[in-house]
mmCIF file of the N, C-alpha and C atoms, coordinates in Angstrom:
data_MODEL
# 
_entry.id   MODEL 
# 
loop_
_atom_site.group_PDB 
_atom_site.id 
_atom_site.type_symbol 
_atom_site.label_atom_id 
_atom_site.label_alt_id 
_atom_site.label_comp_id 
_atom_site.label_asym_id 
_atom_site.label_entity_id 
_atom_site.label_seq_id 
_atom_site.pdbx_PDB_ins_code 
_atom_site.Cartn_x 
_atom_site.Cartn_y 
_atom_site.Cartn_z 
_atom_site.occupancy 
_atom_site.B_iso_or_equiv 
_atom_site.pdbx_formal_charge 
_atom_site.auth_seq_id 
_atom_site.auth_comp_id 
_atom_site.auth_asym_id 
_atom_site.auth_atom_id 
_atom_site.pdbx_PDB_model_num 
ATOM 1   N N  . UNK A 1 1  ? 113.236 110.887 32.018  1.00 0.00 ? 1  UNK A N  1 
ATOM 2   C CA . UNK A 1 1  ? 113.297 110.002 33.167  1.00 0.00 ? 1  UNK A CA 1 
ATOM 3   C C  . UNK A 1 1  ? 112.099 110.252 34.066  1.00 0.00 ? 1  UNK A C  1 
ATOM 4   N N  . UNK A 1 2  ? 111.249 108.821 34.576  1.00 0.00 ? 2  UNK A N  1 
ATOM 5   C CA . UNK A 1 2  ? 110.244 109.370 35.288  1.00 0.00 ? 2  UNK A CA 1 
ATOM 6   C C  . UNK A 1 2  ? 111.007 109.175 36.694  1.00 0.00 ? 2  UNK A C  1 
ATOM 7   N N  . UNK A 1 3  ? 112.053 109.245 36.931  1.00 0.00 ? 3  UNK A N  1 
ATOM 8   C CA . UNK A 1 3  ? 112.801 109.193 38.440  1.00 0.00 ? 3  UNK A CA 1 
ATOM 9   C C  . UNK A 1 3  ? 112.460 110.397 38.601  1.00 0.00 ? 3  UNK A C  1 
ATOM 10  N N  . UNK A 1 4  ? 112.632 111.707 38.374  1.00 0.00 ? 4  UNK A N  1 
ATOM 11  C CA . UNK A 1 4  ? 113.128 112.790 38.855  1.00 0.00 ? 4  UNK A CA 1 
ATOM 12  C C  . UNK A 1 4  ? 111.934 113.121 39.714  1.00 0.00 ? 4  UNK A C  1 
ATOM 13  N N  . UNK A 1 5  ? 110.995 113.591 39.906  1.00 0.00 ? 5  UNK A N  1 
ATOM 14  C CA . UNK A 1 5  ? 110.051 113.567 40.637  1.00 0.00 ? 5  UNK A CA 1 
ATOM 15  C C  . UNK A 1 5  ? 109.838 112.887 42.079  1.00 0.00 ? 5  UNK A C  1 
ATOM 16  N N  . UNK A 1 6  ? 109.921 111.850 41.914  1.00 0.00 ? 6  UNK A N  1 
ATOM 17  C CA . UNK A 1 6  ? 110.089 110.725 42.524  1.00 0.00 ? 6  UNK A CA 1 
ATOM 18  C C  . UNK A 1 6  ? 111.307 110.967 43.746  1.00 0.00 ? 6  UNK A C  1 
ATOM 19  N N  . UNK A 1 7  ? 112.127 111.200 42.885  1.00 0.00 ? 7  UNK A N  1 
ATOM 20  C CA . UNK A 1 7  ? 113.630 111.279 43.699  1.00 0.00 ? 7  UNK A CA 1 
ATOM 21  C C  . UNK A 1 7  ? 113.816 112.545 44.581  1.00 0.00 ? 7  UNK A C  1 
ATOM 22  N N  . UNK A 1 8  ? 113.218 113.655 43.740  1.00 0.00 ? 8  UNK A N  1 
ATOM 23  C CA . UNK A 1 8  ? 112.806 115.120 44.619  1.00 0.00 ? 8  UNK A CA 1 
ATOM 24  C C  . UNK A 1 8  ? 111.499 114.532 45.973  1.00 0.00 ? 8  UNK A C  1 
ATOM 25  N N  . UNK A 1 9  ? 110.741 114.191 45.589  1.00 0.00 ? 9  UNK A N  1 
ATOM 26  C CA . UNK A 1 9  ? 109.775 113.404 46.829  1.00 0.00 ? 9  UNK A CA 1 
ATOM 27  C C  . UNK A 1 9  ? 110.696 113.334 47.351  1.00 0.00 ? 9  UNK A C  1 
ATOM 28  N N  . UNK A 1 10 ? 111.416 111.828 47.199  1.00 0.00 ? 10 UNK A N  1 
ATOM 29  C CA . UNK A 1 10 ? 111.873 111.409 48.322  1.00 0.00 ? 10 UNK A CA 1 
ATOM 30  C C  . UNK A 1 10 ? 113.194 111.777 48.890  1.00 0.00 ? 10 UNK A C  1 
ATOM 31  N N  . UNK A 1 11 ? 113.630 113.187 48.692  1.00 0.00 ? 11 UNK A N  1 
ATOM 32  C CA . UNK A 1 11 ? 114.806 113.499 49.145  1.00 0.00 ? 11 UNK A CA 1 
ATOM 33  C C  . UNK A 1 11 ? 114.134 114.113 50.097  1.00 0.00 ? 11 UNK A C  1 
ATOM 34  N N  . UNK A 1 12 ? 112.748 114.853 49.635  1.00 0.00 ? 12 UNK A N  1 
ATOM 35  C CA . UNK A 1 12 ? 112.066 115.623 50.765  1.00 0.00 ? 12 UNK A CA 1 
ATOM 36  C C  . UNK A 1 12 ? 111.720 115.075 52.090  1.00 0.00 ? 12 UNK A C  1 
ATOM 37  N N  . UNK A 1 13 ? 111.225 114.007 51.914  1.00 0.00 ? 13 UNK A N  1 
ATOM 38  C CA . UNK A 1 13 ? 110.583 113.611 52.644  1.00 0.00 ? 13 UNK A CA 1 
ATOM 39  C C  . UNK A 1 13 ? 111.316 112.524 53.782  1.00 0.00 ? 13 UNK A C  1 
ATOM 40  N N  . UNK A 1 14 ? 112.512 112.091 53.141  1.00 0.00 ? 14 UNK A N  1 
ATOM 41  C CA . UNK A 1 14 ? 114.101 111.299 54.065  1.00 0.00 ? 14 UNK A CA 1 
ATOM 42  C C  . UNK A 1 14 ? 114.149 112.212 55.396  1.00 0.00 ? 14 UNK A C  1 
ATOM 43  N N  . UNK A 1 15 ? 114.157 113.328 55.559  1.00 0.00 ? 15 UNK A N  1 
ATOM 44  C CA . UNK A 1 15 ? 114.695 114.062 57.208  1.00 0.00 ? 15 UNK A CA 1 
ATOM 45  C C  . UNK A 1 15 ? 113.380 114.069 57.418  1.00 0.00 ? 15 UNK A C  1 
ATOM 46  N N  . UNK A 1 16 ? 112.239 114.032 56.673  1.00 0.00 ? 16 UNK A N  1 
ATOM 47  C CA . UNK A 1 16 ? 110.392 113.803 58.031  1.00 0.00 ? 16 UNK A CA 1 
ATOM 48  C C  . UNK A 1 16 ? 110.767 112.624 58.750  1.00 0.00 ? 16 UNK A C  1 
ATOM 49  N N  . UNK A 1 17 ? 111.073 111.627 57.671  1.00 0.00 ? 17 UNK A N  1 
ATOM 50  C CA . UNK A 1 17 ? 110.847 110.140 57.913  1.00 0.00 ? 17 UNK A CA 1 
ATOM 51  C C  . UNK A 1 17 ? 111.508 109.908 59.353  1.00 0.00 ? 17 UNK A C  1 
ATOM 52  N N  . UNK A 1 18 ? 112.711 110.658 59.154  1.00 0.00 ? 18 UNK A N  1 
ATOM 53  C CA . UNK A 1 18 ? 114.004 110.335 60.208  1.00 0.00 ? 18 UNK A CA 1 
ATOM 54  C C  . UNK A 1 18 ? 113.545 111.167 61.798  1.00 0.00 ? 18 UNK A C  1 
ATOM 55  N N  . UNK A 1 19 ? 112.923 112.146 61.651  1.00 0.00 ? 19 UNK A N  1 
ATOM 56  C CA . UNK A 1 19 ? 112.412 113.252 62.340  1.00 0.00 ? 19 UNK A CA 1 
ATOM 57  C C  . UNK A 1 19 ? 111.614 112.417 62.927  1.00 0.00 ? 19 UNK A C  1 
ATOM 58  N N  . UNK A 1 20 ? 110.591 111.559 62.379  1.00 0.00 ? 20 UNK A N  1 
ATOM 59  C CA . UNK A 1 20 ? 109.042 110.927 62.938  1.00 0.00 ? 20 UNK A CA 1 
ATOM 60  C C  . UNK A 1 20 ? 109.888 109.599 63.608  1.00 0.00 ? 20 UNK A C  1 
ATOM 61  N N  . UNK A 1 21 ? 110.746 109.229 63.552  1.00 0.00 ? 21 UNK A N  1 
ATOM 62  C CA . UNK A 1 21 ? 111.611 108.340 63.779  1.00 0.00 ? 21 UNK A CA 1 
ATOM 63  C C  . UNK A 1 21 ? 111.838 107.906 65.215  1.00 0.00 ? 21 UNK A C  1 
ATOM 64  N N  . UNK A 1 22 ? 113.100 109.276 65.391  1.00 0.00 ? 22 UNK A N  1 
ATOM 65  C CA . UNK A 1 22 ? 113.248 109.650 66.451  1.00 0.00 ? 22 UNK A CA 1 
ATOM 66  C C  . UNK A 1 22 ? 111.930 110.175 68.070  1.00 0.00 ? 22 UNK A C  1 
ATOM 67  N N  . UNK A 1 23 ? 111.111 111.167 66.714  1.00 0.00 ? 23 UNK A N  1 
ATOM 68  C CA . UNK A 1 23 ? 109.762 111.187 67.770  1.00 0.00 ? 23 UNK A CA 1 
ATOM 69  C C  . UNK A 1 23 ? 109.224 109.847 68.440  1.00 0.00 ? 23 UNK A C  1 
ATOM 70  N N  . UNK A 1 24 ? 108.880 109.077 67.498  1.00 0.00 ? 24 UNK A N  1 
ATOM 71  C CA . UNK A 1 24 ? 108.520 107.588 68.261  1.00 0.00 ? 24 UNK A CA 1 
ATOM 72  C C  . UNK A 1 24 ? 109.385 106.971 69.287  1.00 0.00 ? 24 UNK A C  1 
ATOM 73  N N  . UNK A 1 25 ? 110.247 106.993 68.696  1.00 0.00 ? 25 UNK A N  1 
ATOM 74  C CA . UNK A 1 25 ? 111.750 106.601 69.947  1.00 0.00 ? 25 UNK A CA 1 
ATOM 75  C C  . UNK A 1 25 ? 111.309 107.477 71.375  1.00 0.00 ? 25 UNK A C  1 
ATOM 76  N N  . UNK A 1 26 ? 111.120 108.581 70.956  1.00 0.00 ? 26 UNK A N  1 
ATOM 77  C CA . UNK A 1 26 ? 111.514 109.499 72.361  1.00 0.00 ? 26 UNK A CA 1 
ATOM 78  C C  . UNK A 1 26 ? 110.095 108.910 73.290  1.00 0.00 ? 26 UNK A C  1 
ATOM 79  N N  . UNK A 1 27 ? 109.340 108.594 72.387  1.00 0.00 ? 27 UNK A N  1 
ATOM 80  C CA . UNK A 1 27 ? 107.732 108.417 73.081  1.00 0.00 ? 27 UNK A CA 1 
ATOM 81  C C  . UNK A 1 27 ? 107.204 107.100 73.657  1.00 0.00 ? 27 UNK A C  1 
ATOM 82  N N  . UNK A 1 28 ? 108.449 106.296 72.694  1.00 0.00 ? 28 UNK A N  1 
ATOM 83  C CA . UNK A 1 28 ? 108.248 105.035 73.370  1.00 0.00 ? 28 UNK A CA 1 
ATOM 84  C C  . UNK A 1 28 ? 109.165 104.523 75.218  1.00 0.00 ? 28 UNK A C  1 
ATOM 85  N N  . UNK A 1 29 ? 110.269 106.090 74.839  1.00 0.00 ? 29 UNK A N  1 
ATOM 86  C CA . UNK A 1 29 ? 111.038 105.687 76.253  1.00 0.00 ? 29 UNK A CA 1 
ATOM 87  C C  . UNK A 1 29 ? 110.328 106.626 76.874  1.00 0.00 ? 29 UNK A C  1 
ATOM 88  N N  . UNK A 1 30 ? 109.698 107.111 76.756  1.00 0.00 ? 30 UNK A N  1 
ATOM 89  C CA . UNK A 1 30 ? 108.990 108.147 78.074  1.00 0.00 ? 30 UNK A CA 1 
ATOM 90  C C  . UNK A 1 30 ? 107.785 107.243 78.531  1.00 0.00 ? 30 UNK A C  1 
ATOM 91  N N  . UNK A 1 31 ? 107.283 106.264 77.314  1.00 0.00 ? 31 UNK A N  1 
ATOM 92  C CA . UNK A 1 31 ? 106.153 105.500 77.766  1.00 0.00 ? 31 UNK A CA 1 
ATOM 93  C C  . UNK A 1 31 ? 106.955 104.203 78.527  1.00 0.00 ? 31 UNK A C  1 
ATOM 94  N N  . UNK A 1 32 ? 107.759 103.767 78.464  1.00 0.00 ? 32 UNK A N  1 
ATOM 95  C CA . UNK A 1 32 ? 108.271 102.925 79.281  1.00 0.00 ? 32 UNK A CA 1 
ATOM 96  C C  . UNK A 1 32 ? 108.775 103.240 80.174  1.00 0.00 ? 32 UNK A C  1 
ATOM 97  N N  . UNK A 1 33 ? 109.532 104.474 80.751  1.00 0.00 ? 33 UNK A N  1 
ATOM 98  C CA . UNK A 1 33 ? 109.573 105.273 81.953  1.00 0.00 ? 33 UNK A CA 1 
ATOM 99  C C  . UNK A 1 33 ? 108.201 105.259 82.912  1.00 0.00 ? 33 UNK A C  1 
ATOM 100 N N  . UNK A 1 34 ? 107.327 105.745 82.103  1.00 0.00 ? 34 UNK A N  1 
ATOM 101 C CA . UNK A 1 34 ? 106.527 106.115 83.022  1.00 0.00 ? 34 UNK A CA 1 
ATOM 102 C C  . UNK A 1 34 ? 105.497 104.573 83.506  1.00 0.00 ? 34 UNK A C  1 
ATOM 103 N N  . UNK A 1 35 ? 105.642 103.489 82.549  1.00 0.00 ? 35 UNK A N  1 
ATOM 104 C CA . UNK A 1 35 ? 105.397 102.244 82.847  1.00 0.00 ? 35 UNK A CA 1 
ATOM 105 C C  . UNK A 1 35 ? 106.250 101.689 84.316  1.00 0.00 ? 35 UNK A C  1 
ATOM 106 N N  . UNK A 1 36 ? 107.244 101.939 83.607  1.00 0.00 ? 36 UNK A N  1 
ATOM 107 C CA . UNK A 1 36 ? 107.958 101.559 84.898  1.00 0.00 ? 36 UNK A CA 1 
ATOM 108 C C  . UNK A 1 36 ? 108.060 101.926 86.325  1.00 0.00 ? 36 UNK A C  1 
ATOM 109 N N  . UNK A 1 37 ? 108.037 103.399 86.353  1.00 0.00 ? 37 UNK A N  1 
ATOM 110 C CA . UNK A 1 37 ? 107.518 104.439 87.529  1.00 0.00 ? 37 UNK A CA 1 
ATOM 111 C C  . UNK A 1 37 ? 106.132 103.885 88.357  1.00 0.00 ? 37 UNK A C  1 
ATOM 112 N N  . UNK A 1 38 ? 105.564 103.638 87.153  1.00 0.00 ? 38 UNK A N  1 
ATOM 113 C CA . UNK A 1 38 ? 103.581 103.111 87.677  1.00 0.00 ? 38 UNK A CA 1 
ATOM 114 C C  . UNK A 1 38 ? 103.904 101.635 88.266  1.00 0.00 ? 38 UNK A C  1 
ATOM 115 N N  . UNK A 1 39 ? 104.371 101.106 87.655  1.00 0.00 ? 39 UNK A N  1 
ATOM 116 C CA . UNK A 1 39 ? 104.278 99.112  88.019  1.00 0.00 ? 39 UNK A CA 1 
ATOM 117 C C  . UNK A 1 39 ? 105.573 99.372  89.411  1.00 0.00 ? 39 UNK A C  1 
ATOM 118 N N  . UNK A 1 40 ? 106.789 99.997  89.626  1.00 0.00 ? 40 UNK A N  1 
ATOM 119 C CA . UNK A 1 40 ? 107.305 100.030 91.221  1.00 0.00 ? 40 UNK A CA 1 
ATOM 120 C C  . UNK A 1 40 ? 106.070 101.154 91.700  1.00 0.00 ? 40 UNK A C  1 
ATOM 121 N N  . UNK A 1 41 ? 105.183 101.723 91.789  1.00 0.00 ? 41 UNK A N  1 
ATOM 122 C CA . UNK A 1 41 ? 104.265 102.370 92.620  1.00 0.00 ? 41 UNK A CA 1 
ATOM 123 C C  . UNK A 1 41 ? 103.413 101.579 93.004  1.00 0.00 ? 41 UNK A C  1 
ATOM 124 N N  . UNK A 1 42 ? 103.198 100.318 91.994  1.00 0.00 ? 42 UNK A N  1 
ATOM 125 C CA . UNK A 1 42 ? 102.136 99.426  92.766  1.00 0.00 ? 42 UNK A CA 1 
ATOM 126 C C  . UNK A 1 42 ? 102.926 98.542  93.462  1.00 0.00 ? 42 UNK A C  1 
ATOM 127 N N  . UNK A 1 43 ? 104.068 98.490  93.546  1.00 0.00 ? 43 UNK A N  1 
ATOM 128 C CA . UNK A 1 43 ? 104.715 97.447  94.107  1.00 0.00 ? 43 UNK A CA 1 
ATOM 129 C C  . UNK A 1 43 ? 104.584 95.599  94.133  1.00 0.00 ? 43 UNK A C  1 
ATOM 130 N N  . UNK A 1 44 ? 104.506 95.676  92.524  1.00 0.00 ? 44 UNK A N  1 
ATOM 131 C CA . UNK A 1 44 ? 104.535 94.722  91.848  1.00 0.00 ? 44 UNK A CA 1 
ATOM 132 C C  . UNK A 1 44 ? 106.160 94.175  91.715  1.00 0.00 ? 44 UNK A C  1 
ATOM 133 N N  . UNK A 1 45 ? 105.862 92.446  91.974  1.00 0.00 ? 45 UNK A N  1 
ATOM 134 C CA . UNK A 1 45 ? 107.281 91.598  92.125  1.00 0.00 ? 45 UNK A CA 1 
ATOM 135 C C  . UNK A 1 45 ? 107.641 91.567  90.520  1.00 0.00 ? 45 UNK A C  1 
ATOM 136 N N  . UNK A 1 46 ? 109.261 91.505  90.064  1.00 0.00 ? 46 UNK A N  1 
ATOM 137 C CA . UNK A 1 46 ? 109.592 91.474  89.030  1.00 0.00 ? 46 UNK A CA 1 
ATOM 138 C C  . UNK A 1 46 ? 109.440 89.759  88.805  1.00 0.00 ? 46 UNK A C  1 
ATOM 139 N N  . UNK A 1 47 ? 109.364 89.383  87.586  1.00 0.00 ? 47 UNK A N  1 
ATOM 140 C CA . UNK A 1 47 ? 109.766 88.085  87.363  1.00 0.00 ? 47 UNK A CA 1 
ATOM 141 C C  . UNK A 1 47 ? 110.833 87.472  87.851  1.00 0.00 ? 47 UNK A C  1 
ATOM 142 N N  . UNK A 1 48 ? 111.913 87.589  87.899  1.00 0.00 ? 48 UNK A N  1 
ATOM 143 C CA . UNK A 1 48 ? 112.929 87.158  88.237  1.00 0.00 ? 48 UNK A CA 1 
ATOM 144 C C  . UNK A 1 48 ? 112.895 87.066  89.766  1.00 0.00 ? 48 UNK A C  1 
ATOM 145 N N  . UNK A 1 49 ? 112.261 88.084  90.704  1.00 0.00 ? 49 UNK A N  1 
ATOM 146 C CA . UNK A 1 49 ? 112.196 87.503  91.828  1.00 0.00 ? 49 UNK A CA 1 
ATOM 147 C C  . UNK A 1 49 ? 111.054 86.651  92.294  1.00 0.00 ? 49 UNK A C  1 
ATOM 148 N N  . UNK A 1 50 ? 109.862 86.353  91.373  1.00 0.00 ? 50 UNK A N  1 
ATOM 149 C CA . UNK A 1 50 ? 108.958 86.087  91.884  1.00 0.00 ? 50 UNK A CA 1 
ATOM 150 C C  . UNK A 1 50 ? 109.713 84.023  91.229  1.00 0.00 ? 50 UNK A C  1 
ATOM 151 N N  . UNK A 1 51 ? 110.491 83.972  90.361  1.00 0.00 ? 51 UNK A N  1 
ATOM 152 C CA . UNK A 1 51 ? 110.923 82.509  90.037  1.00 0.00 ? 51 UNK A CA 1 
ATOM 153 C C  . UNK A 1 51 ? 112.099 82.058  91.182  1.00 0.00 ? 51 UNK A C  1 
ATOM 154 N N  . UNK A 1 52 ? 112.268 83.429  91.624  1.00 0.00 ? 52 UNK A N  1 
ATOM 155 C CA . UNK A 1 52 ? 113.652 83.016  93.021  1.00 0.00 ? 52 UNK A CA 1 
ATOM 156 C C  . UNK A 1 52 ? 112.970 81.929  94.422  1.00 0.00 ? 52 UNK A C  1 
ATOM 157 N N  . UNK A 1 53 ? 111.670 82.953  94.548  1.00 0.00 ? 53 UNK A N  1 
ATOM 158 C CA . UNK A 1 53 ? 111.448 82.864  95.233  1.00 0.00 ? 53 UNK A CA 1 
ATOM 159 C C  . UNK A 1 53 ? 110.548 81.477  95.475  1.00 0.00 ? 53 UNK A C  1 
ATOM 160 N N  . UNK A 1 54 ? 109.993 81.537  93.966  1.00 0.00 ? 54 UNK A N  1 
ATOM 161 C CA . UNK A 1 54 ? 109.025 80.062  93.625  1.00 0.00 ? 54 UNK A CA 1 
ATOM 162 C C  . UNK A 1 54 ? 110.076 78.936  93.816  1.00 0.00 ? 54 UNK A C  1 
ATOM 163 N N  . UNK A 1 55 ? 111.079 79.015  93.325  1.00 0.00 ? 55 UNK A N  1 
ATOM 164 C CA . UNK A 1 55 ? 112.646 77.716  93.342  1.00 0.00 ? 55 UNK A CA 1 
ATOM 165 C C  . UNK A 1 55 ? 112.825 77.290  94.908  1.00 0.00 ? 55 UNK A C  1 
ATOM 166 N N  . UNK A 1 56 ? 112.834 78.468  95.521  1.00 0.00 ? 56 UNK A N  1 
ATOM 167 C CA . UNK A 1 56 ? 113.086 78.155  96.633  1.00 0.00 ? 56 UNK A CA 1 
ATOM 168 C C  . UNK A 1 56 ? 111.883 77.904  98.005  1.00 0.00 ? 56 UNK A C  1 
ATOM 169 N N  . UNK A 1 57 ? 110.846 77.983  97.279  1.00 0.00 ? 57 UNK A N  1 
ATOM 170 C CA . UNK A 1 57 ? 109.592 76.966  97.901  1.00 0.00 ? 57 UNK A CA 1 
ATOM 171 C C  . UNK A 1 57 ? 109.095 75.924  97.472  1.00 0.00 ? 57 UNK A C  1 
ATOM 172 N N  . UNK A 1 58 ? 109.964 75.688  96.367  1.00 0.00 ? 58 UNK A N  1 
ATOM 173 C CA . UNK A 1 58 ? 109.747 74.125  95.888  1.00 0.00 ? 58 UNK A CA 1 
ATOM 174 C C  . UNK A 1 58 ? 111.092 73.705  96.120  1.00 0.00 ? 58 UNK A C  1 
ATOM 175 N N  . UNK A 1 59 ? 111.987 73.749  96.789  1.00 0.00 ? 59 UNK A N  1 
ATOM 176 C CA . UNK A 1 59 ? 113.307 72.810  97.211  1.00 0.00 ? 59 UNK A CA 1 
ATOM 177 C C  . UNK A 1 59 ? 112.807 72.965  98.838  1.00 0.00 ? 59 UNK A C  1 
ATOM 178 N N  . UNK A 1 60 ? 111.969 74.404  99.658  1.00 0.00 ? 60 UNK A N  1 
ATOM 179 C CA . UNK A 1 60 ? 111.699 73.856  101.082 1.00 0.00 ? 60 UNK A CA 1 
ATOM 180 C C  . UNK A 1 60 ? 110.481 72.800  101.136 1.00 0.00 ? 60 UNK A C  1 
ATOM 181 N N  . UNK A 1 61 ? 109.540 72.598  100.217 1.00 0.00 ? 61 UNK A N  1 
ATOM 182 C CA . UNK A 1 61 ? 108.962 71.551  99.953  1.00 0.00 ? 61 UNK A CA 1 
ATOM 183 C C  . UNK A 1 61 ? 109.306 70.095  100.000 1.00 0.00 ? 61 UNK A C  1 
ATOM 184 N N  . UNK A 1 62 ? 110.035 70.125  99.232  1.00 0.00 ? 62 UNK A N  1 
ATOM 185 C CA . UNK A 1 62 ? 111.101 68.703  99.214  1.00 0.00 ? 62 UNK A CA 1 
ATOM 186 C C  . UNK A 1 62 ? 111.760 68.581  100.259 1.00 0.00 ? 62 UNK A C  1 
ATOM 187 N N  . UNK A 1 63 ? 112.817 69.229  100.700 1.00 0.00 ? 63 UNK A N  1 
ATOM 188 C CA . UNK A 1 63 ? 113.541 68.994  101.766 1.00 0.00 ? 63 UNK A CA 1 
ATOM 189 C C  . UNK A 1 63 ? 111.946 68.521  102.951 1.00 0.00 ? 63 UNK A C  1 
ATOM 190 N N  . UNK A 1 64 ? 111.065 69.377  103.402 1.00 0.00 ? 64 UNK A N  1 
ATOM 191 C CA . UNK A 1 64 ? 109.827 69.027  104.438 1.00 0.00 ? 64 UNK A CA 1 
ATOM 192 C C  . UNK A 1 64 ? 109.310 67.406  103.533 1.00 0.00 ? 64 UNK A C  1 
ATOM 193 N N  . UNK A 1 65 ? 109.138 67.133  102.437 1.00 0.00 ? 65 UNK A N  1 
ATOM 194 C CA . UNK A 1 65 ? 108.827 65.834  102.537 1.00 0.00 ? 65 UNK A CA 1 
ATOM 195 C C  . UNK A 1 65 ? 109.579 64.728  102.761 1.00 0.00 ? 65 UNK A C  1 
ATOM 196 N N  . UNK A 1 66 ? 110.811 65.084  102.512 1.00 0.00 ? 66 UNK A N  1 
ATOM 197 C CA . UNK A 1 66 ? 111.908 64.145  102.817 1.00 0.00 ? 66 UNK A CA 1 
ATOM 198 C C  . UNK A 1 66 ? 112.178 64.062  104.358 1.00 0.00 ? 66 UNK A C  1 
ATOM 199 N N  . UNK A 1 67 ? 111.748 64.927  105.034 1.00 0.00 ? 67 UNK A N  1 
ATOM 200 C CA . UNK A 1 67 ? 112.395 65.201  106.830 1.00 0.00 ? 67 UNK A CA 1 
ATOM 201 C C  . UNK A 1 67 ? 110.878 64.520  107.109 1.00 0.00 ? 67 UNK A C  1 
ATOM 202 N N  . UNK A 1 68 ? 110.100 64.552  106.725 1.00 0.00 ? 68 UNK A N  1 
ATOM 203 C CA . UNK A 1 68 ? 108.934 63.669  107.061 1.00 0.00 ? 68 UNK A CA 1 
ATOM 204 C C  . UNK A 1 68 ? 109.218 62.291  106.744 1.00 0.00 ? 68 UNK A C  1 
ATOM 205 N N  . UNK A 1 69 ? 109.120 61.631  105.696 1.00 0.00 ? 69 UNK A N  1 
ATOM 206 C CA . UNK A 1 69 ? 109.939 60.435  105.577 1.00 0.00 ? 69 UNK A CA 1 
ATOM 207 C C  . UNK A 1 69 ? 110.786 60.068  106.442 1.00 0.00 ? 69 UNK A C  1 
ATOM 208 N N  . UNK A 1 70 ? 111.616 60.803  106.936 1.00 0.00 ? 70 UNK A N  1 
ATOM 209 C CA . UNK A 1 70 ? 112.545 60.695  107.996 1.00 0.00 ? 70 UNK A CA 1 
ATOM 210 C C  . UNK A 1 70 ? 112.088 60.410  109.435 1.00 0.00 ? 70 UNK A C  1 
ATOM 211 N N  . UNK A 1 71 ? 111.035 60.894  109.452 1.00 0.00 ? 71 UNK A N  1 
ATOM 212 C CA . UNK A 1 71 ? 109.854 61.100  111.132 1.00 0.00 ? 71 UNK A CA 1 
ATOM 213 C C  . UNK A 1 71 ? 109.214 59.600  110.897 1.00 0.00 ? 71 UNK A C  1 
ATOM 214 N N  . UNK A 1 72 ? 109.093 59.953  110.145 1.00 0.00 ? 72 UNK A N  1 
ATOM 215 C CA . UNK A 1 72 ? 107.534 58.510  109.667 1.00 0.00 ? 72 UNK A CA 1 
ATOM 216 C C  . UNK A 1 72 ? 109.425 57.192  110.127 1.00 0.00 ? 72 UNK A C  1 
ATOM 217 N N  . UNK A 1 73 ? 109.938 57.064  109.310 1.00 0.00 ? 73 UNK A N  1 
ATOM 218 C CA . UNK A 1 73 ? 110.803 55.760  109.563 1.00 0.00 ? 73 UNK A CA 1 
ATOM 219 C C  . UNK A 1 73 ? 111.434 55.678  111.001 1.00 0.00 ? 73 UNK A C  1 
ATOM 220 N N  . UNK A 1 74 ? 111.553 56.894  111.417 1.00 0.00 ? 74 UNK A N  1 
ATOM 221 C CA . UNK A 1 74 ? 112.011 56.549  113.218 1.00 0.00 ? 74 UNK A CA 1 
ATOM 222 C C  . UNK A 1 74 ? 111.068 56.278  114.163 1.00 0.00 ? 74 UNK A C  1 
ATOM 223 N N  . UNK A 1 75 ? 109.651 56.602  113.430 1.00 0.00 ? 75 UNK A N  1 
ATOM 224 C CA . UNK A 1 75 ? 108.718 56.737  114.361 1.00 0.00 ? 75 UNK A CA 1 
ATOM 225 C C  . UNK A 1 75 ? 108.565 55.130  114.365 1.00 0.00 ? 75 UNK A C  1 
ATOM 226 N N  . UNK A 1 76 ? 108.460 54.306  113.008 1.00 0.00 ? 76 UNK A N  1 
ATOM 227 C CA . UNK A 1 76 ? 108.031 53.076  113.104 1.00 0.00 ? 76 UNK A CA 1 
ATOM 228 C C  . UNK A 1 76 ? 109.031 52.145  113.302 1.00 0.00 ? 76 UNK A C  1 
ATOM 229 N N  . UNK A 1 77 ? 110.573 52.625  113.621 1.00 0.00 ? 77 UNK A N  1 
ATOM 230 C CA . UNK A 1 77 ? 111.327 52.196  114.164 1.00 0.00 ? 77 UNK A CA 1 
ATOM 231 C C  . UNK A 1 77 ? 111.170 52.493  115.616 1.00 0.00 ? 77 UNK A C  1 
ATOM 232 N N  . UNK A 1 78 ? 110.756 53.269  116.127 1.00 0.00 ? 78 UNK A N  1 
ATOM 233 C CA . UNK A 1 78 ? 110.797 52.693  117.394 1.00 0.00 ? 78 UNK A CA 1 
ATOM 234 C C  . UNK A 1 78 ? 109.514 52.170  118.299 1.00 0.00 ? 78 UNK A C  1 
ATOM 235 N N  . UNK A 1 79 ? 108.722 52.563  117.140 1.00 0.00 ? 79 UNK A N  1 
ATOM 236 C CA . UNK A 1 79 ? 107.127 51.511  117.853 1.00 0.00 ? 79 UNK A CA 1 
ATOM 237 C C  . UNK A 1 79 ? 107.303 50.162  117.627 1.00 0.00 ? 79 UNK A C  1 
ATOM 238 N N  . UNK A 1 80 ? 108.068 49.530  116.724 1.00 0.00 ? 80 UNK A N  1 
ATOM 239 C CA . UNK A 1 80 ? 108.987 48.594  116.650 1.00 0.00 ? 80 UNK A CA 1 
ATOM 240 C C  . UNK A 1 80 ? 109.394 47.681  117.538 1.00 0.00 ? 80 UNK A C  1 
ATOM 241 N N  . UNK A 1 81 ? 110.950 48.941  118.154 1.00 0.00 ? 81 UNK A N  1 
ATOM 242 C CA . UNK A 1 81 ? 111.762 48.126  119.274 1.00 0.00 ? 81 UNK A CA 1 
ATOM 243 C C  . UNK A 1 81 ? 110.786 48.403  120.461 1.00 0.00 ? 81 UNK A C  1 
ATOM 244 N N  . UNK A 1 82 ? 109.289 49.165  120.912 1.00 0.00 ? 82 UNK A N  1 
ATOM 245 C CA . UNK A 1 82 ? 108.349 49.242  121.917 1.00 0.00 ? 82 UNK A CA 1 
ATOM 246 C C  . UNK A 1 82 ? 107.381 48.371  122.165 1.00 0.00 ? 82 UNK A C  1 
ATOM 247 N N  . UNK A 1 83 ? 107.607 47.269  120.953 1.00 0.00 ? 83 UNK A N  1 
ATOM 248 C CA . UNK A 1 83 ? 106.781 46.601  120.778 1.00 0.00 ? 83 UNK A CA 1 
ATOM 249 C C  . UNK A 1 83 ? 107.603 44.785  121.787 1.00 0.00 ? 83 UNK A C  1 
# 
């Protein structure tokens, strides 16, 4: 059988694989820790508040063009009845 070789490899080498595994894991949450630590030190807005906040300057937008519309029709209502 040309397995046997093969199969000794790779019995060996199954707990590195799993070992290098875990290392990456641990390195990728310490690198996203410390991402995260750095980006609140600069005091950078998350997405989610920076779309809160965009929603709600585009509905005070609207509402100010509509209350203008509103100015503009009383105004020429009553240069109107001044007339």
């Amino acid at each position: 059988m040309s397995t046997g070789p093969n199969r000794i490899m790779t019995n060996l080498l199954r707990p590195m694989r799993r070992a290098a595994q875990g290392v990456r894991k641990e390195v990728e949450s310490a690198f996203h820790s410390q991402a995260e630590r750095w980006l609140n030190g600069m005091d950078v807005v998350k997405r989610e508040e920076f779309e809160a906040v965009r929603e709600m300057a585009v509905k005070a937008r609207d509402e100010n063009d509509a209350l203008l519309k509103r100015i503009e029709a009383l105004e020429a209502k009553l240069a109107a009845k001044a007339k």
